[in-house]
Backbone as a ProteinNet text record, in pm:
[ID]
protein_1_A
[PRIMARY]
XXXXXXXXXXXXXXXXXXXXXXXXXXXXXXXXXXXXXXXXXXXXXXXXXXXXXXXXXXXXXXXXXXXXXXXXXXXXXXXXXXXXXXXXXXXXXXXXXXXXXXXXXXXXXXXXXXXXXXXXXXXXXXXXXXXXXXXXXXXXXXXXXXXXXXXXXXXXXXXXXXXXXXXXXXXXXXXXXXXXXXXXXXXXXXXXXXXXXXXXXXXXXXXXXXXXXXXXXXXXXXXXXXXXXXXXXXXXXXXXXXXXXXX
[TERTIARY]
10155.6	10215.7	10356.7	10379.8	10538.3	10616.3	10549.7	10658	10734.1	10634.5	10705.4	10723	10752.3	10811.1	10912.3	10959.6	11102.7	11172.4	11060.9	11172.6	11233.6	11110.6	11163.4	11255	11245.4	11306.7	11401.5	11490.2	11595.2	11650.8	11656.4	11696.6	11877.3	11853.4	12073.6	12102.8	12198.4	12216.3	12145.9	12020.1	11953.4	11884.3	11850.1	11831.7	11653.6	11564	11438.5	11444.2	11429.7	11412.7	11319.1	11376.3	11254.9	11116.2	11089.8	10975.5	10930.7	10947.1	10885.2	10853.6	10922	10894.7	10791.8	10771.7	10665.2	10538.1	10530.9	10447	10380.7	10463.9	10430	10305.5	10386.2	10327.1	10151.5	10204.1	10075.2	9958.6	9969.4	9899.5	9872.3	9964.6	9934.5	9827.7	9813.1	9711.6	9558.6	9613.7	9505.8	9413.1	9467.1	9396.8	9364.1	9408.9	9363.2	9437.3	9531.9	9651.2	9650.9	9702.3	9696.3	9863.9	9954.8	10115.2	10160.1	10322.1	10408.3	10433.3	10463.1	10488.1	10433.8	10287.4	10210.6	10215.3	10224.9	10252.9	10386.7	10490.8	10627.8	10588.9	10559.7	10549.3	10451	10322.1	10218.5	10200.7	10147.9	10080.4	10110	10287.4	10358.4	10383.9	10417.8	10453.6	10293	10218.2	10059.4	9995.8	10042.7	10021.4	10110.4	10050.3	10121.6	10222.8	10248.2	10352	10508.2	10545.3	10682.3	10679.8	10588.7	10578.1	10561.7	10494.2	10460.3	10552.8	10604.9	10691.8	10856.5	10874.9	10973	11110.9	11019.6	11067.4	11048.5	11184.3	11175.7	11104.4	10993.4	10980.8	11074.8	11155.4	11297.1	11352.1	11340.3	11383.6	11269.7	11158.2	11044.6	11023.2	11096.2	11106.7	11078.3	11031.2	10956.4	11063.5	11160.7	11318.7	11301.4	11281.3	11264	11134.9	11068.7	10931.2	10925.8	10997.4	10938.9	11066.4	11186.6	11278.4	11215.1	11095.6	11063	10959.3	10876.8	10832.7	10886.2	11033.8	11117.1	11155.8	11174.4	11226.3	11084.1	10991.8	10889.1	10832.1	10824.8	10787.7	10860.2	10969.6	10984.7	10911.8	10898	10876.8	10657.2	10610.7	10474	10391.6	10493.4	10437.1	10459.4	10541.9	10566.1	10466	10457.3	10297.1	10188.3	10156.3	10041.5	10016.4	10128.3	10127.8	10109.1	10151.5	10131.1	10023.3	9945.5	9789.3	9686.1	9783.3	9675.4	9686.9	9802.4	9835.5	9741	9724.2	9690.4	9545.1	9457.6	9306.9	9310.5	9402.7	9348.6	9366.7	9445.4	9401.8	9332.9	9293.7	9215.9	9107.9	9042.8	8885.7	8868.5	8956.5	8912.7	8872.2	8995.4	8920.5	8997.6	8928.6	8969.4	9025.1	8971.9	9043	8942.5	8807.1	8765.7	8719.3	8731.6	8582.1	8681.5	8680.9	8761.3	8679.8	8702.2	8612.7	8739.4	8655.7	8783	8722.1	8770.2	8723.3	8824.7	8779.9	8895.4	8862.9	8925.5	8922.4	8968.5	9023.5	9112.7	9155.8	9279.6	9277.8	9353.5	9353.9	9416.3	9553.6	9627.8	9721.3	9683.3	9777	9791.3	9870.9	9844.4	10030.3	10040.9	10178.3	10154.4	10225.1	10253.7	10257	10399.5	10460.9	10513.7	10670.1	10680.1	10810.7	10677.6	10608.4	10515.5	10479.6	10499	10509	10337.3	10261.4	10125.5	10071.1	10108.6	9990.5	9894.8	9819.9	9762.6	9599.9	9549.7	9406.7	9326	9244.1	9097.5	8970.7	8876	8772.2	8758	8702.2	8774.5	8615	8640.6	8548.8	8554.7	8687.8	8604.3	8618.9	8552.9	8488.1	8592.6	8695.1	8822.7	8904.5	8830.3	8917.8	9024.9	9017.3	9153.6	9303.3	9303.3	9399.8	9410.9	9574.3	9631.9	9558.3	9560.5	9473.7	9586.6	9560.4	9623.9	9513.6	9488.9	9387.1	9444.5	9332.4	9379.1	9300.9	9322.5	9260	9269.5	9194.8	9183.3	9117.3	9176.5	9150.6	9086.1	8972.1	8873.9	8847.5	8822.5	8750.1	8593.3	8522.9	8367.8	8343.4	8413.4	8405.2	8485.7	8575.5	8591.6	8769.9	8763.1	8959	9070.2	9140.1	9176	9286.8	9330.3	9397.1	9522.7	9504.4	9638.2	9568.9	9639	9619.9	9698.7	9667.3	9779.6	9789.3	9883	9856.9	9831.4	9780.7	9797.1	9741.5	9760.5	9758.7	9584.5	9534	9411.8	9391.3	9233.7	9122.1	9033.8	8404.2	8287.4	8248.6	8334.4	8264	8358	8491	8570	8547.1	8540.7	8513.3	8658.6	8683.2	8812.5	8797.3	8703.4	8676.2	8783.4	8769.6	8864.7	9002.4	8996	9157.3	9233.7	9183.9	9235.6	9314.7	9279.2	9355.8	9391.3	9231.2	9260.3	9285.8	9363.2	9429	9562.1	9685.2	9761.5	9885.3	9937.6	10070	10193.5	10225.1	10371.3	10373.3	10490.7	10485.8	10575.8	10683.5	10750.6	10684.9	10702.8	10603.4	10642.6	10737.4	10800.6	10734.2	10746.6	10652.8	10510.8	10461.7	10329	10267.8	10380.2	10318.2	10357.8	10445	10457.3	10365.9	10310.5	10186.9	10067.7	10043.5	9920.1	9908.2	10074.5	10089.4	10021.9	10098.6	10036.8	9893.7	9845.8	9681.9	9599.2	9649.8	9615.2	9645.8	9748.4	9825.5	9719.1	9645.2	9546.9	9381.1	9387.8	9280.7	9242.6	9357.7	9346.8	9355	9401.4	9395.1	9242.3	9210.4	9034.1	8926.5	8955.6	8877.1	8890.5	9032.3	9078.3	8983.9	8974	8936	8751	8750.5	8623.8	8506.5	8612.6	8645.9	8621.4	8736.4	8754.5	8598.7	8569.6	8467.1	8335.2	8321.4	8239.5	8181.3	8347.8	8339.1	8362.3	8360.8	8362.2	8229.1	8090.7	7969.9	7975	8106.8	8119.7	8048.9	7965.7	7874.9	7982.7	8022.2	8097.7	8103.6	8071.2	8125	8268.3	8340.6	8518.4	8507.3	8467.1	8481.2	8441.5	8330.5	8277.3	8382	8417.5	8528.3	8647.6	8676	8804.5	8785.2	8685.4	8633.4	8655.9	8550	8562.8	8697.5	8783.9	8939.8	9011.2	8965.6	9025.1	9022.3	8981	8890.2	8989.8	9071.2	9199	9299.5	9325.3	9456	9604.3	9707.5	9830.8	9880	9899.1	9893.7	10004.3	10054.5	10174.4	10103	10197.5	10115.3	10279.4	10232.3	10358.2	10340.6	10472.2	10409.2	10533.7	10497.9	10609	10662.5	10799.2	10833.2	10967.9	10987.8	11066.8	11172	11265.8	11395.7	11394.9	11431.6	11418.8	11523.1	11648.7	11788.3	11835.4	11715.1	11708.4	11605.7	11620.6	11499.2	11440.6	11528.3	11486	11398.2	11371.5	11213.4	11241	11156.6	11172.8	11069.5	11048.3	10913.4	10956.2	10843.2	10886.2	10734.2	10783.9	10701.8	10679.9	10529.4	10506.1	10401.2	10433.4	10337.9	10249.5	10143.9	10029.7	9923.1	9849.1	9755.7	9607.1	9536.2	9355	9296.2	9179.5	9123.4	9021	8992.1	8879.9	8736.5	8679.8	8528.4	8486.2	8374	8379	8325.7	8282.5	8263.2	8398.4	8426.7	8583.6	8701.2	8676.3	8761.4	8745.6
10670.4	10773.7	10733.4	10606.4	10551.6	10603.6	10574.8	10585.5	10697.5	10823.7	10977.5	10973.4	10940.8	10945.2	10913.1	10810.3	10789.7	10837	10867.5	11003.8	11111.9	11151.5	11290.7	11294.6	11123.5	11107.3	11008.5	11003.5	10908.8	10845.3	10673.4	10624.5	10664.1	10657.1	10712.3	10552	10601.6	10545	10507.7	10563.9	10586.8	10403.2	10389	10221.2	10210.1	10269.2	10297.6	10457.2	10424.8	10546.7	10635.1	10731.6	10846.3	10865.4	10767.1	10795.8	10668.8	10592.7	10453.3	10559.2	10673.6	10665.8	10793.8	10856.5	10947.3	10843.7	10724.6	10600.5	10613.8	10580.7	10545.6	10636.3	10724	10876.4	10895.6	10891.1	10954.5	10806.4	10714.8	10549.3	10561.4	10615	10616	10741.3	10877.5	10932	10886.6	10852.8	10750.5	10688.5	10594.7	10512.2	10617.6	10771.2	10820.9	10830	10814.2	10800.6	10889.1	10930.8	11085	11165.6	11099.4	11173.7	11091.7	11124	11045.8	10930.7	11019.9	10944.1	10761.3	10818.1	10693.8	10604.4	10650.4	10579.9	10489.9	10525.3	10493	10396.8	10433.6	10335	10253.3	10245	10155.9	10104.1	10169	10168.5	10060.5	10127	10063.8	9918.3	9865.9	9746.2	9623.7	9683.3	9628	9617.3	9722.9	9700.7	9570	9582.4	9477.4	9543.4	9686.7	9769.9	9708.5	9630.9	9553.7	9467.9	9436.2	9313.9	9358.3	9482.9	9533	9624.7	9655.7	9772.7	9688.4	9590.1	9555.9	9646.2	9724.9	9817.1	9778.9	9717.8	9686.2	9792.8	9724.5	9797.9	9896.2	9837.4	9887.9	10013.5	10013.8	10090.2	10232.4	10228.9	10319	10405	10479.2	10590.7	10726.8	10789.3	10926.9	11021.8	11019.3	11128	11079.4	10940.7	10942	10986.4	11000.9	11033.5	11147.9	11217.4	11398.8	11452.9	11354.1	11374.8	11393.4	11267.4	11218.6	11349.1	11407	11509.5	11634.6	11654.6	11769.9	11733.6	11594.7	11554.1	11562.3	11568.7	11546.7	11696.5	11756.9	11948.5	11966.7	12017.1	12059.9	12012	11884.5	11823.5	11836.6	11968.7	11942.3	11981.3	12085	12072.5	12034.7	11897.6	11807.8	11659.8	11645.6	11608.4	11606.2	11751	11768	11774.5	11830.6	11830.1	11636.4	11558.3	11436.3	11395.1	11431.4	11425.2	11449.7	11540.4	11588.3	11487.2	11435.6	11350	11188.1	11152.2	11052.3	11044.4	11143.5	11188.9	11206.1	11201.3	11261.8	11101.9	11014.5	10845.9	10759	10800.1	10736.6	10744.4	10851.4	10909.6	10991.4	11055.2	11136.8	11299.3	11304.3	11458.3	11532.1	11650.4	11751.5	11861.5	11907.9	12043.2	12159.6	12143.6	12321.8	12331.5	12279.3	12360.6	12281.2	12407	12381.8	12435.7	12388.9	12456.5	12469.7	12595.4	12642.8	12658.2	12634.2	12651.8	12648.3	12735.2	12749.9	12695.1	12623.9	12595.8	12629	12582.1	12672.6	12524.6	12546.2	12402.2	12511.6	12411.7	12527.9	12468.8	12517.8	12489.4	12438.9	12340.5	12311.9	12364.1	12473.1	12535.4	12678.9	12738.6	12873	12935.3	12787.4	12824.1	12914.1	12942.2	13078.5	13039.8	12876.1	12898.9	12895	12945.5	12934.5	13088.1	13111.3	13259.8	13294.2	13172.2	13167.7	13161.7	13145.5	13098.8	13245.7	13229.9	13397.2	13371.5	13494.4	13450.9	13518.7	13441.1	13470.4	13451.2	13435	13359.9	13225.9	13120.9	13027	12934.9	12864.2	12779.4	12629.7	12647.7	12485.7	12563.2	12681.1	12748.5	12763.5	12772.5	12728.7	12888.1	13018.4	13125.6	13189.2	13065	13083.1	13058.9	12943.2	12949.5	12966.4	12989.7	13008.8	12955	13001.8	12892.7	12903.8	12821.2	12878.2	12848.4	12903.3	12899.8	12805.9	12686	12627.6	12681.7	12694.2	12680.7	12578.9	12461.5	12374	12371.2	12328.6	12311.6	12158	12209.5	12003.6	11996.9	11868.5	11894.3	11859.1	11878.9	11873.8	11743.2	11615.9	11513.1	11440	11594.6	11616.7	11521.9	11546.8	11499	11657.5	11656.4	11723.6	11710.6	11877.2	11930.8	11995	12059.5	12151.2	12250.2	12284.7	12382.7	12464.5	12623.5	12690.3	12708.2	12688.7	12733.1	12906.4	12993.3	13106.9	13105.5	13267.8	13316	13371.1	13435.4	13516.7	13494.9	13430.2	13413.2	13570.1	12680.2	12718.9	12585.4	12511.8	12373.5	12229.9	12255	12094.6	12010.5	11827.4	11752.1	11748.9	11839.8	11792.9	11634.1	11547.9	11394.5	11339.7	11409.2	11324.6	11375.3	11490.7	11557.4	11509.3	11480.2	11445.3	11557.6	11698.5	11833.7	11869.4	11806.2	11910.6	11812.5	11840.8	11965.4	11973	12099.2	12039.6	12041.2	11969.4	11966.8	11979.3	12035.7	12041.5	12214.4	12277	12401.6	12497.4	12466	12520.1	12501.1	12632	12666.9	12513.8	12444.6	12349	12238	12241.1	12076.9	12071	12220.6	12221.8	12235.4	12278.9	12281.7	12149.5	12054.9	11926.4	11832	11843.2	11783.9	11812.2	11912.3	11945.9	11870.6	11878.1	11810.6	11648	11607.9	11441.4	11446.8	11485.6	11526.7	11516.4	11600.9	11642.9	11509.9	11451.6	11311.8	11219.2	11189.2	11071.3	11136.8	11273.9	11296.8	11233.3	11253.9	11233	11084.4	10993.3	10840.9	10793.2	10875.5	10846.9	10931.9	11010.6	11056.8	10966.4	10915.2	10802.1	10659.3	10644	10541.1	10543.1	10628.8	10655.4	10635.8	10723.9	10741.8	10613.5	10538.8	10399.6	10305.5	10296.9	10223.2	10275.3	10416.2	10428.9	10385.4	10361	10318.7	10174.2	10105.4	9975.7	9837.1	10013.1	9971.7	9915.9	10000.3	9908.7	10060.7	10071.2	10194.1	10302.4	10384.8	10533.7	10527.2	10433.1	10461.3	10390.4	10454.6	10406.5	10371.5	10415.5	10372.5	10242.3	10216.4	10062	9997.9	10000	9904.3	9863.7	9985.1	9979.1	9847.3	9930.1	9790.2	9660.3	9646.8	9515.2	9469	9497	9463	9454.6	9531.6	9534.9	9390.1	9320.9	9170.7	9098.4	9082.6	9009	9067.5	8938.8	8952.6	8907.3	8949.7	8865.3	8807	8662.6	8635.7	8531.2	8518.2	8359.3	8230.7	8159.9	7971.1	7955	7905.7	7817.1	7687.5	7630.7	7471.5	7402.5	7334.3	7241.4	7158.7	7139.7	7057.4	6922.2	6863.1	6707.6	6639.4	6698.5	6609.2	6484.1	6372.7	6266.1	6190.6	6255.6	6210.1	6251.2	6334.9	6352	6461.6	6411.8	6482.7	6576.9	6648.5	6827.1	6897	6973.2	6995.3	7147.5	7197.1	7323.3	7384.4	7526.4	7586	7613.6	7616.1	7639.5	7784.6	7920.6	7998.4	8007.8	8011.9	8080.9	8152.6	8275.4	8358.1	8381.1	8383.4	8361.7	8503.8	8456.8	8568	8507.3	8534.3	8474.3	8435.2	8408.9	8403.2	8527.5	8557.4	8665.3	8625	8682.9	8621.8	8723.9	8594.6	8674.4	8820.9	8892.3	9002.4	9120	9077.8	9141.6	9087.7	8996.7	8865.5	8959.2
9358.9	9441.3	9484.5	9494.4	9568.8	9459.7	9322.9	9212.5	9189.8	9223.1	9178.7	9318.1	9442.1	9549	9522.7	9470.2	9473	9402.9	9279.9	9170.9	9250.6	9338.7	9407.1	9517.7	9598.8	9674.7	9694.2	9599.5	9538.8	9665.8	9721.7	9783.3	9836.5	9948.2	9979.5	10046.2	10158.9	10235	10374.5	10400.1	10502.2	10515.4	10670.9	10619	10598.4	10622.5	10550.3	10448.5	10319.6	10216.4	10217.4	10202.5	10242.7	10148.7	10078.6	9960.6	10054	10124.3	10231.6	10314.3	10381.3	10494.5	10486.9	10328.3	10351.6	10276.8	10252.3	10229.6	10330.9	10460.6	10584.9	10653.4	10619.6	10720.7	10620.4	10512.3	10454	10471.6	10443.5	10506.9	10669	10752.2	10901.4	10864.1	10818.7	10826.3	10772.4	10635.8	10592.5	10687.1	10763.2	10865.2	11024.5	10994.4	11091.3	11254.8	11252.3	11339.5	11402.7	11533.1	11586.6	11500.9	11544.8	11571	11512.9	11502.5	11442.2	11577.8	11690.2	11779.7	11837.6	11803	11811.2	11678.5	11564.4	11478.6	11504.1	11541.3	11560.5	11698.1	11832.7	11904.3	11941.6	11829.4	11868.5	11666	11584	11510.1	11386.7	11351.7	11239.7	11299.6	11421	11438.6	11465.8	11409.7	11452.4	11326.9	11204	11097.6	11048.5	10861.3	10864.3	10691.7	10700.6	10607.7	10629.5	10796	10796.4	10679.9	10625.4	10465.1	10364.7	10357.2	10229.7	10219.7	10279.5	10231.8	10246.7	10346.7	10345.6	10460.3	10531.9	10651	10761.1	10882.9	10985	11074.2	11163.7	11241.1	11363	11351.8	11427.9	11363	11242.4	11187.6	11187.7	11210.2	11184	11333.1	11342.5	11536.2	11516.2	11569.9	11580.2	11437.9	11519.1	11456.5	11342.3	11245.8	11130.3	11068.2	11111.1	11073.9	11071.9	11200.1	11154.6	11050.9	11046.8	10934.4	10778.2	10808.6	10679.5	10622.5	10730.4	10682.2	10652.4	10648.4	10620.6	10464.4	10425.1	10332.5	10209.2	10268.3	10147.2	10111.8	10229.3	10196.5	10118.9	10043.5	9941.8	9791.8	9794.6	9664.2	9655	9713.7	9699.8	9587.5	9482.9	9373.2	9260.3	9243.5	9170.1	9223.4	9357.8	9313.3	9332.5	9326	9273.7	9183.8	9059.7	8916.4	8895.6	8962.9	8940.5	8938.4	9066.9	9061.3	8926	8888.7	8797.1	8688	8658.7	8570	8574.3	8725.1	8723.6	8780.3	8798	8769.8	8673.8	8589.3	8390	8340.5	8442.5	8324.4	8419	8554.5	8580.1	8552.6	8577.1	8537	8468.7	8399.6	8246.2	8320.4	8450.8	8449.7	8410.7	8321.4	8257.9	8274.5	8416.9	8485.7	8408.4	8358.5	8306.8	8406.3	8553	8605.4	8772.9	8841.6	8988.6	9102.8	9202.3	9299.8	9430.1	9506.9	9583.4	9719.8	9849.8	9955	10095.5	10193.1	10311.2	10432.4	10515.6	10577	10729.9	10824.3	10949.4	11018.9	11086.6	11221.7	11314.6	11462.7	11505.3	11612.7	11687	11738.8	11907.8	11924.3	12073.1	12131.4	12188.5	12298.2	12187.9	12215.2	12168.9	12008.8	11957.4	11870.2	11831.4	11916.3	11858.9	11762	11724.2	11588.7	11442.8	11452.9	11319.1	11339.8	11191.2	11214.5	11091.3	11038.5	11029.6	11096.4	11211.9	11319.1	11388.5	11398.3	11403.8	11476.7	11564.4	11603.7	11489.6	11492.8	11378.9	11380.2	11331.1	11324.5	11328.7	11447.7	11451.5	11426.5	11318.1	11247.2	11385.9	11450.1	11551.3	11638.4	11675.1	11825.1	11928.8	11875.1	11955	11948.6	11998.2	11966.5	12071.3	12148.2	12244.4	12190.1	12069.5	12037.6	11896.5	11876.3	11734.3	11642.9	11492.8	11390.1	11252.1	11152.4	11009.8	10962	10819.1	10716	10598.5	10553.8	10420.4	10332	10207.2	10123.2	10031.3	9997.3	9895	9764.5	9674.1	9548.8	9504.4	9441.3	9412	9287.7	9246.9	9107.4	9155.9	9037.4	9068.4	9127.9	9108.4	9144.1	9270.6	9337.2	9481.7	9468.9	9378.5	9375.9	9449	9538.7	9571.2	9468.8	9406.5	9327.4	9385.2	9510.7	9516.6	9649.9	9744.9	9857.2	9869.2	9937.3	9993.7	10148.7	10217.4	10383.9	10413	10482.4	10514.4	10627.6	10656	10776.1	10796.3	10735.2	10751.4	10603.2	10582.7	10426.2	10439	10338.2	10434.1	10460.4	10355.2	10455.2	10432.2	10430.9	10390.6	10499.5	10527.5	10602.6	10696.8	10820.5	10860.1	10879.7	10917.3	10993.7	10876.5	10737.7	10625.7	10622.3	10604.8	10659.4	10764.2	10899	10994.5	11069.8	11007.1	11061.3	11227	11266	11412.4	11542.6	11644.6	11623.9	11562.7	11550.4	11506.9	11633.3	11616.4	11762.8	11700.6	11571.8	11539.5	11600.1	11585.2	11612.8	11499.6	11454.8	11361.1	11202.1	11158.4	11042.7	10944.3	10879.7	10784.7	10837.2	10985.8	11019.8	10996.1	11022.7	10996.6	10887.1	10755.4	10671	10594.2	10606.2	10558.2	10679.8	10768.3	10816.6	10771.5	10704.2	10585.1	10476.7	10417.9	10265.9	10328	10431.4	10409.2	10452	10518.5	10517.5	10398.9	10340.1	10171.4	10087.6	10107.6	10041.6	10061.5	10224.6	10281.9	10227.2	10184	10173.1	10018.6	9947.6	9777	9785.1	9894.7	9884.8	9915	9982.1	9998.2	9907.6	9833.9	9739.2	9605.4	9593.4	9462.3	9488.6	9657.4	9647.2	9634.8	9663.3	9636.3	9477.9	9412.3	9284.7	9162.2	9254.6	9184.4	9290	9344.8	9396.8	9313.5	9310.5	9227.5	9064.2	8994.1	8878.6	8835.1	8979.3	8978.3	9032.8	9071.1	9118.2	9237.7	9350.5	9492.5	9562	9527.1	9635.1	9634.1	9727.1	9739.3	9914.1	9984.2	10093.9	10143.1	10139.3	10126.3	10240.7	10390.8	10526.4	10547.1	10509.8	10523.1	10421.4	10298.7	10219.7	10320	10376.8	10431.7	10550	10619.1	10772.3	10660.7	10558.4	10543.2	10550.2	10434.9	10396.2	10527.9	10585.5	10749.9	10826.9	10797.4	10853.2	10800.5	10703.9	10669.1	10693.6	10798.7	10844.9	10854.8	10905	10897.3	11006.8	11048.6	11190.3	11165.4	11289.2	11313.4	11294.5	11260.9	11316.8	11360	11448.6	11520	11519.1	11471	11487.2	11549.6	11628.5	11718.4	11627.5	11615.7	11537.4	11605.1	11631.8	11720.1	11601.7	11618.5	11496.7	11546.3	11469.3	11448.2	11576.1	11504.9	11559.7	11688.9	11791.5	11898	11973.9	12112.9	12175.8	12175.2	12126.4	12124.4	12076.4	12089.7	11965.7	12005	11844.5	11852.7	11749.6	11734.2	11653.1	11487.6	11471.1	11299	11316.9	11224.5	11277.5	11120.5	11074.6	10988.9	10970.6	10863.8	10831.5	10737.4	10788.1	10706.5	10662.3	10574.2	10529.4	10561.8	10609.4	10679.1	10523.7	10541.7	10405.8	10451.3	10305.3	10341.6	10370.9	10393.9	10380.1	10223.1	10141	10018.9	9984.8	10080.1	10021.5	10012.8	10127.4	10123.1	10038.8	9988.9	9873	9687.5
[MASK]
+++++++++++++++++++++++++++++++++++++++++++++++++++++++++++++++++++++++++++++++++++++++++++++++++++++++++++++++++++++++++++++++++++++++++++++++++++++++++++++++++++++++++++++++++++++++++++++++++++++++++++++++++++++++++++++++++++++++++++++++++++++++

């Protein structure tokens, strides 16, 4: 996924690149995050993406993040056409046979720069406020294919979406807060996918806890120069060992 990110989102001058910083966003949903906000002032500096991605935490603040989701809405059906590309060499799926289903989330507050936002039938019992309708696209083997947002359309897992509620308010934020939804949903159906064909069971939540158990932590070590009194730390960073099932 980074790779056709950066096709689509060709590095500038910006000092984190916007194919990192929709990495970020769609990995912070992944793991279930509420907002950008909390991602930006608790989440990213606790992870350990400052190494893997090579992005100061300093650099990772709300304004880039909801930037980052302006920058990735346009490019949503180039990949999904990607998706399809890389469910066709991972697992050999074919596309004759799709399944289609709608969903709803609904709004905090009134909604009114989203001009989808509309009252309806409200699937989380919630018919006080605004809702939009998804509709998603799966394959039989539950790879998400492709969605549309609307205004007015029986059973998708929001717990995996991470949909409700939603707190952006302008129609572009809300509908590039879907796309990465959709982005964390296809990272946990892949991983699923691949656990399955690797005989690691199909429950991705427990994999994740395990892997979760290795960690990245400091050692500090005091260190005393020879040629005088002074002493000072030498900090390094380390990776835990796993325990072997998570190994």
């Amino acid at each position: 996924m980074h790779t056709v990110l950066r096709q689509v989102l060709p590095p500038g001058q910006e000092d984190a690149p916007w194919d990192l910083t929709a990495c970020i966003l769609t990995l912070a949903r992944f793991c279930g995050q509420n907002s950008e906000l909390e991602v930006a002032e608790r989440w990213f500096a606790q992870s350990a993406l400052d190494d893997l991605l090579g992005v100061a935490s300093t650099q990772v603040n709300d304004a880039r993040l909801y930037r980052g989701l302006d920058a990735i809405l346009p490019h949503k059906d180039e990949l999904c056409q990607h998706l399809q590309r890389r469910y066709e060499s991972l697992f050999g799926v074919r596309f004759e046979f799709l399944l289609y289903d709608v969903t709803s989330t609904y709004f905090e507050g009134q909604a009114k720069g989203n001009e989808k936002a509309a009252r309806g039938y409200s699937r989380d019992q919630r018919s006080d406020c605004k809702q939009i309708n998804i509709g998603l696209v799966v394959t039989p083997e539950g790879l998400p294919v492709g969605y549309e947002v609307f205004a007015d359309a029986f059973r998708i897992s929001k717990s995996d979406l991470y949909l409700r509620p939603v707190f952006h308010q302008k129609t572009e934020r809300v509908d590039a807060h879907i796309l990465v939804c959709f982005l964390s949903l296809v990272l946990w159906r892949t991983l699923e996918n691949w656990m399955r064909c690797r005989g690691l069971g199909t429950c991705a939540r427990q994999l994740i806890e395990e892997v979760a158990t290795v960690r990245r932590v400091d050692m500090v070590l005091p260190m005393r120069a020879q040629a005088q009194e002074s002493s000072t730390e030498v900090r390094l960073r380390v990776v835990t060992r796993p325990e072997p099932r998570a190994a």
